[in-house]
C-alpha positions as CSV (number, residue, x, y, z in Angstrom):
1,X,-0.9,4.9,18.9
2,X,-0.8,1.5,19.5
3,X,2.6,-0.5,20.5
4,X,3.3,-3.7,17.7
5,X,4.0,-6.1,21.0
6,X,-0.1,-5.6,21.6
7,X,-2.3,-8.2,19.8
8,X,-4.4,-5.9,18.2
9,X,-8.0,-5.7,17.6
10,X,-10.4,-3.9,15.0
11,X,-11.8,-0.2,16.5
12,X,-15.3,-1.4,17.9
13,X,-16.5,2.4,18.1
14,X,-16.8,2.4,14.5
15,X,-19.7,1.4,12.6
16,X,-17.8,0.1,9.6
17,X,-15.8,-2.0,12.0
18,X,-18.5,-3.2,13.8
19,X,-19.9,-4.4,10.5
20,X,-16.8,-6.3,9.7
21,X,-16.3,-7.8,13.0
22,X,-20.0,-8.8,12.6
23,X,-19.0,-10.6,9.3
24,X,-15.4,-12.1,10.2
25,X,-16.2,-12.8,14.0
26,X,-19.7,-12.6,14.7
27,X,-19.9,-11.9,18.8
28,X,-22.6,-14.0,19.3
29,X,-20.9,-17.0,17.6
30,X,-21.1,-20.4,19.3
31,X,-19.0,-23.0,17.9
32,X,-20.3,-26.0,16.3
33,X,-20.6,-29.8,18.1
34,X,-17.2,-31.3,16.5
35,X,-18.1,-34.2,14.3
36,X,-16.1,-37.9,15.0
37,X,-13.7,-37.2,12.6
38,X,-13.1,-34.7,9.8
39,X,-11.7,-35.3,5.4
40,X,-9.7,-31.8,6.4
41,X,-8.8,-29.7,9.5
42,X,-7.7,-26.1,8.7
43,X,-5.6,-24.2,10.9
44,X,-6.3,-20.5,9.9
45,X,-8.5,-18.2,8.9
46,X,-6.8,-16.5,6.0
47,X,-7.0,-16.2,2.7
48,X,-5.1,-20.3,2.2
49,X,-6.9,-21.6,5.4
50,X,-10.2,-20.0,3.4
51,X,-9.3,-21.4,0.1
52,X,-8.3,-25.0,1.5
53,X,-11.4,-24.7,3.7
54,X,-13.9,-23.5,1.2
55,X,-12.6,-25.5,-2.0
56,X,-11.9,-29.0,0.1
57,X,-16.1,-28.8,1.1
58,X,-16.9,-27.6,-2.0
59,X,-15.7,-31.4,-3.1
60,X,-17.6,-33.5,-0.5
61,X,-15.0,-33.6,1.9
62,X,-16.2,-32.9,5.5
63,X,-14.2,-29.7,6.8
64,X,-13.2,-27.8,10.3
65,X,-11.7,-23.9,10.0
66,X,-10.1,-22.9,13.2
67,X,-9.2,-19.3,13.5
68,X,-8.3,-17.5,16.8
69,X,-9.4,-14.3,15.5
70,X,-10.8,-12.7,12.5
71,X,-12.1,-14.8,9.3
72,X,-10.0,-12.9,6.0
73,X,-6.7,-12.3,7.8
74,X,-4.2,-9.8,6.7
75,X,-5.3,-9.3,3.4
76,X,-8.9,-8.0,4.3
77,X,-8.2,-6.7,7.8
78,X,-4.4,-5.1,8.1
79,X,-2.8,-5.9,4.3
80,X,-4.3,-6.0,0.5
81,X,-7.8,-4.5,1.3
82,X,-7.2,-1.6,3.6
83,X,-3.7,-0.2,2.1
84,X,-5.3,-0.3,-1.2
85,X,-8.0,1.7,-0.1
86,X,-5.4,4.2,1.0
87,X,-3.1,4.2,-2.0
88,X,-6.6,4.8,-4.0
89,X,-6.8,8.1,-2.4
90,X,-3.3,8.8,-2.5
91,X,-3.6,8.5,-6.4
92,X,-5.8,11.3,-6.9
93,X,-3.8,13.5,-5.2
94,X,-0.9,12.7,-7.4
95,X,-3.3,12.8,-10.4
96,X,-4.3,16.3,-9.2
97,X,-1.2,17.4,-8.6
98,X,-0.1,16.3,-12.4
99,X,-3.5,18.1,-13.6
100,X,-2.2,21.0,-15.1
101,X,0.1,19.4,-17.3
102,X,-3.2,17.8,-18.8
103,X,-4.6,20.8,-19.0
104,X,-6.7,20.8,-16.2
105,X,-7.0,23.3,-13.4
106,X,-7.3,21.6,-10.1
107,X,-5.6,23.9,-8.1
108,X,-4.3,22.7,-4.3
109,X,-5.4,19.3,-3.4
110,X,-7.0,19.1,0.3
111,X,-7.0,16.1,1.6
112,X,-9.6,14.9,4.2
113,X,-7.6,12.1,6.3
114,X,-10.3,11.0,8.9
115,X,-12.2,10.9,5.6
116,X,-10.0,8.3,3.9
117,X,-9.8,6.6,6.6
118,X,-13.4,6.0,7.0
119,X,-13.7,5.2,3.3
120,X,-11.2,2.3,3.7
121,X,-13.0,1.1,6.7
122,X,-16.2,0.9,4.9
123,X,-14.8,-0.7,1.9
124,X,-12.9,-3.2,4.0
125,X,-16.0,-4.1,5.5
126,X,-18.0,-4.2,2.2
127,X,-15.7,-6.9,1.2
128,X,-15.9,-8.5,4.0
129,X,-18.9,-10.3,3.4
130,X,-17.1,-12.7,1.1
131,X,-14.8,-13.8,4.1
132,X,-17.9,-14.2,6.0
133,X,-18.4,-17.1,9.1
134,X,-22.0,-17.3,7.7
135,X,-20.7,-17.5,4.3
136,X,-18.4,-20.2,4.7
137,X,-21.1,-22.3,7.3
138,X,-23.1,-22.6,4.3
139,X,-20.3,-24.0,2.2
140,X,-20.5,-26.5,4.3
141,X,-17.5,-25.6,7.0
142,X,-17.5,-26.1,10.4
143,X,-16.3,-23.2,11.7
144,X,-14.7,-22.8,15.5
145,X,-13.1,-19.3,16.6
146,X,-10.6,-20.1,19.1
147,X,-6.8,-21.5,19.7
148,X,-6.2,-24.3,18.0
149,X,-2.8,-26.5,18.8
150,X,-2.0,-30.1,18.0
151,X,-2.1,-33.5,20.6
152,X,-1.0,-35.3,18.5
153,X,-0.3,-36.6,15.2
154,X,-4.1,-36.7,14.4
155,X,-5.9,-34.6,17.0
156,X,-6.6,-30.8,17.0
157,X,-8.0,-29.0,20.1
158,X,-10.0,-26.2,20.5
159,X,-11.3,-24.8,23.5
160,X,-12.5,-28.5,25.2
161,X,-13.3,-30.2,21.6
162,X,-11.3,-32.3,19.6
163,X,-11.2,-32.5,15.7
164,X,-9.8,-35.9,14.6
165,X,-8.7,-35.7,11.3
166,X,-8.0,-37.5,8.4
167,X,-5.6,-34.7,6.6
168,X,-4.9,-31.0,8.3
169,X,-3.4,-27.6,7.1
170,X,-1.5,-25.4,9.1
171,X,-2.3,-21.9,7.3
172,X,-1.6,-19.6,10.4
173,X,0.0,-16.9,8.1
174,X,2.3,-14.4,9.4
175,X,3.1,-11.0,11.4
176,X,5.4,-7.8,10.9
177,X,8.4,-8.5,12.7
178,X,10.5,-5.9,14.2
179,X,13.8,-5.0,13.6
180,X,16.5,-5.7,16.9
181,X,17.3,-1.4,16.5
182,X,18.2,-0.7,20.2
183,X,15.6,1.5,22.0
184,X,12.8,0.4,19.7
185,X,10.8,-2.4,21.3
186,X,11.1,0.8,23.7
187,X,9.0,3.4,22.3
188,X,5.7,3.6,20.7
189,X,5.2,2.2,16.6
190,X,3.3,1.3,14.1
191,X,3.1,-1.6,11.9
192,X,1.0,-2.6,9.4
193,X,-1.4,-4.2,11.9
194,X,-2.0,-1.0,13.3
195,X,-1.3,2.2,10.8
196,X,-4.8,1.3,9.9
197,X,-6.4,2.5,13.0
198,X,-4.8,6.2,12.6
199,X,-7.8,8.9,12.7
200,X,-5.3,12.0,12.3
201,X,-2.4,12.4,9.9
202,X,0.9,12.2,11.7
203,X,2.7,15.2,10.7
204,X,5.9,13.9,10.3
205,X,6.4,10.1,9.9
206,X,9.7,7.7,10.0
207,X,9.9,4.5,8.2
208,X,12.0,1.8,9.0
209,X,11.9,-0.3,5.8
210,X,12.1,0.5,1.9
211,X,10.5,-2.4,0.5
212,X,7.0,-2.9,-0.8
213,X,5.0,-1.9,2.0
214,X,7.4,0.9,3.1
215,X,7.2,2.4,-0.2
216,X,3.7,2.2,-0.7
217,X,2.7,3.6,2.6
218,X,5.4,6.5,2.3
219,X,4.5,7.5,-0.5
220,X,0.7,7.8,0.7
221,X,0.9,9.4,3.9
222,X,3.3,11.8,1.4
223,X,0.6,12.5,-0.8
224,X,-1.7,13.2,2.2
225,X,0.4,15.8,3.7
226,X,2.9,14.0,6.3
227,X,6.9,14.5,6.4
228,X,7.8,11.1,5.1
229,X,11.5,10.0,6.0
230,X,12.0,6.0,4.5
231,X,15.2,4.2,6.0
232,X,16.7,1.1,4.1
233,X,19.4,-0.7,4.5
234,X,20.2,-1.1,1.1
235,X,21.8,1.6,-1.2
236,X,18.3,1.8,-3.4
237,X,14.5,1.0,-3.0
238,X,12.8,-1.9,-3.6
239,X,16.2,-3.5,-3.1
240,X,14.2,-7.0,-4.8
241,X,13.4,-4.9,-7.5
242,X,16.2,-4.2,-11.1
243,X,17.7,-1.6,-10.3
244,X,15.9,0.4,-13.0
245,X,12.6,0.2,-11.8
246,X,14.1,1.1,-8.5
247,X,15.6,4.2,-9.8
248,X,12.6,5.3,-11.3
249,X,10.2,4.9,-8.2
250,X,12.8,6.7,-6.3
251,X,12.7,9.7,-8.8
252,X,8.9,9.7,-8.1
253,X,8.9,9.5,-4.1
254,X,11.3,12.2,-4.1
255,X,9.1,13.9,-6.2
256,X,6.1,13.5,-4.0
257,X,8.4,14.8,-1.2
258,X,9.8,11.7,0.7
259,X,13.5,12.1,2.3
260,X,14.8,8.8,1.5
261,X,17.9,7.4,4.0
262,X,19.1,4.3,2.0
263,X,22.4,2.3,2.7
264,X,22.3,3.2,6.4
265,X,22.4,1.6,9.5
266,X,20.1,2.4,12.2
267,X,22.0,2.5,15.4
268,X,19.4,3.4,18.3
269,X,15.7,4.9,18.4
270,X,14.6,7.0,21.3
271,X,11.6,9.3,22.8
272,X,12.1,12.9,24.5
273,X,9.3,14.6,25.7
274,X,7.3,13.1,23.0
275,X,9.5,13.3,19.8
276,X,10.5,10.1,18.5
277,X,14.2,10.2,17.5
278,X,16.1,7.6,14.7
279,X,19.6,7.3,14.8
280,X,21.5,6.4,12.0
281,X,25.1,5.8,10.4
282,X,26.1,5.8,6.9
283,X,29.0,4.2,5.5
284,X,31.6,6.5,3.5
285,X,34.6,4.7,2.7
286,X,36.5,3.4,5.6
287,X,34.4,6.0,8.1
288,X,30.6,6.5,9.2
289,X,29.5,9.4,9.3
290,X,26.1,9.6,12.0
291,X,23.0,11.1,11.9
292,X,19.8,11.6,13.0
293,X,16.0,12.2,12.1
294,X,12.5,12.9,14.4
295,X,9.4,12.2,14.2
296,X,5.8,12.1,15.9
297,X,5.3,8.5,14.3
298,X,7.5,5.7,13.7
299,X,6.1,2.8,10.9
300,X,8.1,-0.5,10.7
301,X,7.8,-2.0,7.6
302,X,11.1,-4.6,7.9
303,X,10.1,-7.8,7.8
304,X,7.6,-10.9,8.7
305,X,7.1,-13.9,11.0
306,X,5.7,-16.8,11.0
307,X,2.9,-17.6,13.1
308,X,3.5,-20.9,14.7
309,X,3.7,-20.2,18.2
310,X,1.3,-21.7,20.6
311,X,0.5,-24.8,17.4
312,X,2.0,-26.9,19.9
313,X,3.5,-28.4,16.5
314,X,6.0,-30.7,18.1
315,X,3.1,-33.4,19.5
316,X,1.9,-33.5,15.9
317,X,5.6,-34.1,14.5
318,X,5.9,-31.1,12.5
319,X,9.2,-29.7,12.2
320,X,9.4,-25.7,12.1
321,X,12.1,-23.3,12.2
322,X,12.7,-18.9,12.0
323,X,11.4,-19.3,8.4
324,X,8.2,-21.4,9.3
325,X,6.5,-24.6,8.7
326,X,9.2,-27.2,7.1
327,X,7.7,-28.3,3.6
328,X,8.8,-30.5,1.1
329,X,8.0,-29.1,-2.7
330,X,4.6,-30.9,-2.0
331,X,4.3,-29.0,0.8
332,X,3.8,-31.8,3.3
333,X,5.1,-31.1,6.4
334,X,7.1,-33.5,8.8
335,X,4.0,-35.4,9.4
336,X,2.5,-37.0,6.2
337,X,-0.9,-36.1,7.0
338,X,-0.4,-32.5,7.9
339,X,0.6,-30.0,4.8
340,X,0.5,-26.4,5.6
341,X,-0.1,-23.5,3.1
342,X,0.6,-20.0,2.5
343,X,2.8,-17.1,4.6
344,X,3.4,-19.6,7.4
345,X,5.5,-21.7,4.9
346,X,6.2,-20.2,1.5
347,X,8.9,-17.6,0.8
348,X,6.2,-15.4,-1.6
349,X,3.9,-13.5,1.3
350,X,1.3,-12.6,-0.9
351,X,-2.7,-13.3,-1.0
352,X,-2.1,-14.8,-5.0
353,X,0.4,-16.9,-3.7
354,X,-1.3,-18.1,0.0
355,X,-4.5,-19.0,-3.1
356,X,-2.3,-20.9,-5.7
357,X,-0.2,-23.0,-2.6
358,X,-4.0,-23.9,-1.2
359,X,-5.3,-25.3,-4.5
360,X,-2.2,-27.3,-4.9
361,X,-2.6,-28.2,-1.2
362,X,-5.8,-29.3,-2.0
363,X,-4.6,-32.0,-4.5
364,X,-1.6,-33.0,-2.6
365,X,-3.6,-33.9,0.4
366,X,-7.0,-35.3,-0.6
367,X,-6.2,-37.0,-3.5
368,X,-2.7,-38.1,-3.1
369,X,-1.1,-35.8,-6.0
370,X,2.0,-35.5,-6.7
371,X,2.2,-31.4,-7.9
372,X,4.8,-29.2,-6.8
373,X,5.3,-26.1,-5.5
374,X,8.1,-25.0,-7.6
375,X,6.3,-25.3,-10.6
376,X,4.3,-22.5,-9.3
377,X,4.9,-18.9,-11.6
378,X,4.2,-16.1,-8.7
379,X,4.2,-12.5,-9.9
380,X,5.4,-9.6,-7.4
381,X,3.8,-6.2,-7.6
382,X,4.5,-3.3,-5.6
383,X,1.5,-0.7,-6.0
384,X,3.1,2.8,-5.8
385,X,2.8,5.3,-8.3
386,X,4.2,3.9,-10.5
387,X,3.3,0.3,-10.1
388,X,6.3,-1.7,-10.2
389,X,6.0,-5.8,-11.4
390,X,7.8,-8.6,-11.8
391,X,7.6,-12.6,-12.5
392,X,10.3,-14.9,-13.2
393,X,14.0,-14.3,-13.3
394,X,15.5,-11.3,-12.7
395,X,18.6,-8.5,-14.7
396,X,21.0,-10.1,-12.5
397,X,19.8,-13.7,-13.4
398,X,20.5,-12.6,-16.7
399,X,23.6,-11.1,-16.2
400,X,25.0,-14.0,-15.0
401,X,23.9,-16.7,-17.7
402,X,27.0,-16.3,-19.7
403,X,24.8,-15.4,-23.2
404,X,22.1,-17.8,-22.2
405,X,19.6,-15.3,-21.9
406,X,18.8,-12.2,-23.5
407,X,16.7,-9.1,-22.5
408,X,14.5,-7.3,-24.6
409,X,13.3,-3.6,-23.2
410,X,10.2,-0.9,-23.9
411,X,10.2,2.5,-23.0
412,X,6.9,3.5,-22.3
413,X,7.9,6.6,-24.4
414,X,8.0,4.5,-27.1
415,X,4.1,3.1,-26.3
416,X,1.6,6.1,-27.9
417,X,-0.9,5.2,-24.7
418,X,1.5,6.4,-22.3
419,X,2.5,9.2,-24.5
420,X,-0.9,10.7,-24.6
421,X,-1.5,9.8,-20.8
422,X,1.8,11.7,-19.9
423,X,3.4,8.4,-18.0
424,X,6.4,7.7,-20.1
425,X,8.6,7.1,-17.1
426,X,8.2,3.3,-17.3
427,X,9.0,0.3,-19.2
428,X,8.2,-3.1,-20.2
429,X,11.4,-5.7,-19.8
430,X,11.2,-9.0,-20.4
431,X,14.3,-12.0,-20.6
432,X,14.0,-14.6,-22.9
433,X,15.7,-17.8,-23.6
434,X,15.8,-17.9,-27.6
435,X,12.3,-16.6,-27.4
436,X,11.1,-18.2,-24.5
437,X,9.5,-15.9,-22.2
438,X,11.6,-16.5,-18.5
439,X,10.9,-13.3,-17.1
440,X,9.5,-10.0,-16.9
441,X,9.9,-6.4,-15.1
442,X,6.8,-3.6,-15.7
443,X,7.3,-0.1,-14.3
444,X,3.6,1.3,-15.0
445,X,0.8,3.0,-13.8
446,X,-1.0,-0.7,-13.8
447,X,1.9,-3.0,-14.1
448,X,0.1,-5.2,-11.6
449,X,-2.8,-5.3,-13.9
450,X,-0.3,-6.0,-17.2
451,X,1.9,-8.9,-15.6
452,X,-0.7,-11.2,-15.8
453,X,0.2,-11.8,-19.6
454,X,3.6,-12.5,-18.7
455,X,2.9,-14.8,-16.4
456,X,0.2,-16.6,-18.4
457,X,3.3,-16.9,-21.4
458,X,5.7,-18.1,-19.0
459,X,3.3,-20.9,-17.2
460,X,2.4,-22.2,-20.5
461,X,5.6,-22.1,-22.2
462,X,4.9,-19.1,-24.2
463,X,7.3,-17.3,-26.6
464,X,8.1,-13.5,-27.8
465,X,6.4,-14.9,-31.2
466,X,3.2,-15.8,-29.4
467,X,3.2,-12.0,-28.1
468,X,4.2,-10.4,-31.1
469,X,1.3,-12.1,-33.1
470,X,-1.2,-11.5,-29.8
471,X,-3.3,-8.4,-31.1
472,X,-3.6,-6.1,-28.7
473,X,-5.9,-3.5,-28.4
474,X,-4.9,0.3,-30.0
475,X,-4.4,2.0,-27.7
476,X,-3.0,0.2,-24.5
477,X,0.0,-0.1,-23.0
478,X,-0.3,-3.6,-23.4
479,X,0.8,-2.8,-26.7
480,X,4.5,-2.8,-25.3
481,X,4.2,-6.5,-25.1
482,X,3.8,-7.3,-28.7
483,X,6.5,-4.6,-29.8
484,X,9.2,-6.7,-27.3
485,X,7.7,-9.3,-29.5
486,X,8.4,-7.5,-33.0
487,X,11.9,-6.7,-31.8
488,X,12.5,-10.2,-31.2
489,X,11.5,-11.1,-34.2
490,X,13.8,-8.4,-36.0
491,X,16.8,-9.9,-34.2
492,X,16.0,-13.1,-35.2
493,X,16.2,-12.3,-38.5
494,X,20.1,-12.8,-39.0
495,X,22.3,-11.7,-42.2
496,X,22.1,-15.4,-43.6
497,X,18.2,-15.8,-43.4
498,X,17.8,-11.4,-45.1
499,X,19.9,-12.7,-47.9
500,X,18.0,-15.6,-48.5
501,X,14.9,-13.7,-48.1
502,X,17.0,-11.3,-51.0
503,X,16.7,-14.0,-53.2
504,X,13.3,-15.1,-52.9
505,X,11.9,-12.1,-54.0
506,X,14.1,-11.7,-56.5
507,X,12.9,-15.1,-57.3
508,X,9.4,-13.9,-57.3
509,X,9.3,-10.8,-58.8
């Protein structure tokens, strides 16, 4: 087990591993001679330093990526790429566990762990090749491995070589953060830099966080046969989530067997002889009432950081604070020639998001646009079982509009896909502004998959009519969209306009 304090490397005894680190840091890579001056210097290796890299010499522009460690980042080495791989597996164990209701006898699911974990290791380093040194060389990037930081407003160094530039982007990313729990900077614990590395199943397993990746994690190492325990300090899961689609995720952890701890306070985190021991209190009334859980493996899932440490951002004139890079909504930092992109500035810490700030980047600081970041639509998902999504603005949103929005909900009981599939635990919700789409909630078995039409109505202005005349394929669950549509329509259809309607076809028969 490694401690999260510990920068962390890939496993080098691995072949899958080695393979990746041969793709994302070659070991026998020697930097390039800097050129006199570069269009773009790109702080960061990750998926908006690759975009803002890739896509700036894909223009003409002459380009620099600087990345102190691997090429891809989270996503491909410690976020989207490897917990995927793992919720994969988890899936068929829930599938298998469903099978007889389906008419299938599975019997007892056994799961191999060192064998999922190899498979995610070989996939992350199938995928890899797209994040590649080589790959980007030959897009026409010079590419340095190494510390960069600022000398001033116009100067990066790394190692002993300066790259002048012309415009730069600061797209360091970001790092779990730990809660300040007394005792646990203390004890041994993983984080999602370092669950990753696990070769035996923990049998029992504490996690300090009930949001997206606490969830999804839990819920896994669930499924694979650990004693999962999440702690949140709110009273449900997913506490970004509507309260509806939190409720029904926590019926299905429970169901896979997670204890769930939510609305406490965790006072103090220790180690006896071994045991890893979470205190807790919970609030009842005017009293708390303690308690106390153990564990052979502690997961903190609470929170990120910004990576701007050692940037050595004040000679450049970049202003930063807890949250990150300072940018203005054209995501220009401080200094006018230095933008920054992705985790290390934006308030969505997702891969989609680190993409769409990077092409806007892009604009903003080669050819002087104007575009802004809070025109941007950015979809959540959270890829439990089931998948829980969301874009735009939220129940309480509507709640609080005083009439000026209205919500319009599908059971998927009432959507014949899920019926036949058995997943009617679901729904598709979406908030309108007299048939404007403003928002949408999908609890699903692929509502990351299915918010992409949302968000494609709401970037483009599109209404509930637009989705109820959209045909949609027979039968999807998709086809929950165009019924929120056909209700819409129905309510629009007020007393004055059926009595008109009365008349025509009187009129007409």
């Amino acid at each position: 087990m490694m401690h999260a304090a510990v920068d962390t490397d890939i496993a080098s005894d691995d072949a899958a591993d080695r393979r990746l680190v041969e793709h994302v840091h070659p070991p026998a890579w020697r930097n390039p001679q800097a050129a006199a001056s570069y269009d773009l210097v790109v702080l960061g290796g990750g998926t908006a330093g690759l975009v803002s890299a890739m896509g700036a010499a894909g223009l003409g522009a002459r380009v620099a990526l600087v990345e102190r460690h691997l090429l891809g980042g989270d996503c491909l080495n410690t976020g989207c790429v490897p917990s995927k791989a793992l919720i994969r597996s988890a899936r068929v164990v829930g599938e298998l566990r469903r099978a007889d209701g389906l008419g299938v006898i599975a019997g007892d699911a056994r799961v191999d762990f060192p064998a999922v974990m190899r498979r995610m290791r070989e996939r992350r380093a199938s995928i890899a090749v797209h994040d590649a040194a080589a790959r980007v060389q030959r897009a026409g990037v010079d590419v340095f491995f190494g510390d960069g930081r600022f000398v001033d407003a116009r100067t990066i160094l790394v190692g002993d070589q300066r790259l002048r530039f012309n415009r730069a982007v600061i797209a360091t990313g970001g790092r779990p953060a730990a809660p300040p729990i007394p005792g646990l900077d203390a004890v041994p614990y993983f984080t999602n830099e370092t669950i990753f590395t696990l070769t035996e199943l923990p049998r029992r397993l504490l996690v300090i966080g009930a949001g997206p990746i606490g969830c999804e994690l839990g819920q896994a190492f669930a499924r694979f046969g650990s004693a999962v325990t999440i702690f949140g300090e709110k009273p449900q899961v997913l506490p970004r989530e509507s309260p509806a689609a939190a409720a029904i995720l926590r019926r299905r952890l429970e169901s896979d067997g997670v204890g769930l701890e939510l609305g406490v306070q965790l006072t103090r985190v220790q180690s006896e002889s071994g045991t890893l021991i979470v205190h807790y209190e919970r609030e009842e009334g005017r009293s708390s009432s303690p308690g106390f859980d153990t564990a052979d493996a502690i997961l903190v899932a609470a929170g990120r950081a910004p990576n701007v440490e050692g940037l050595n951002l004040k000679a450049a004139g970049v202003t930063s604070t807890r949250q990150g890079v300072w940018v203005n909504d054209q995501l220009q930092t401080s200094n006018r020639r230095v933008f920054a992109s992705g985790d290390v500035c934006s308030a969505y810490k997702f891969t989609h998001a680190a993409d769409a700030t990077s092409r806007l980047v892009l604009q903003n600081a080669l050819f002087y646009g104007r575009r802004k970041a809070s025109t941007l639509v950015i979809p959540w998902v959270t890829y439990t079982d089931p998948e829980v999504a969301h874009v735009g603005i939220s129940e309480a949103t509507v709640a609080s509009s005083n009439g000026r929005f209205t919500t319009i909900t599908v059971e998927l009981s009432d959507v014949d896909r899920s019926v036949v599939d058995d997943d009617t635990e679901g729904f598709v919700m979406v908030h309108h502004e007299r048939g404007r789409l403003r928002g949408c909630t999908i609890v699903a078995p692929h509502a990351g998959e299915m918010i992409g039409e949302a968000v494609y109505a709401i970037t483009h202005g599109g209404t509930l009519a637009n989705l109820s005349s959209t045909v949609q394929p027979y039968p999807t669950v998709a086809e929950a969209f165009r019924k929120a549509g056909d209700i819409y329509r129905r309510q629009a259809l007020t007393p004055a306009r059926r009595q008109w309607l009365a008349r025509y076809f009187r009129w007409t028969r």
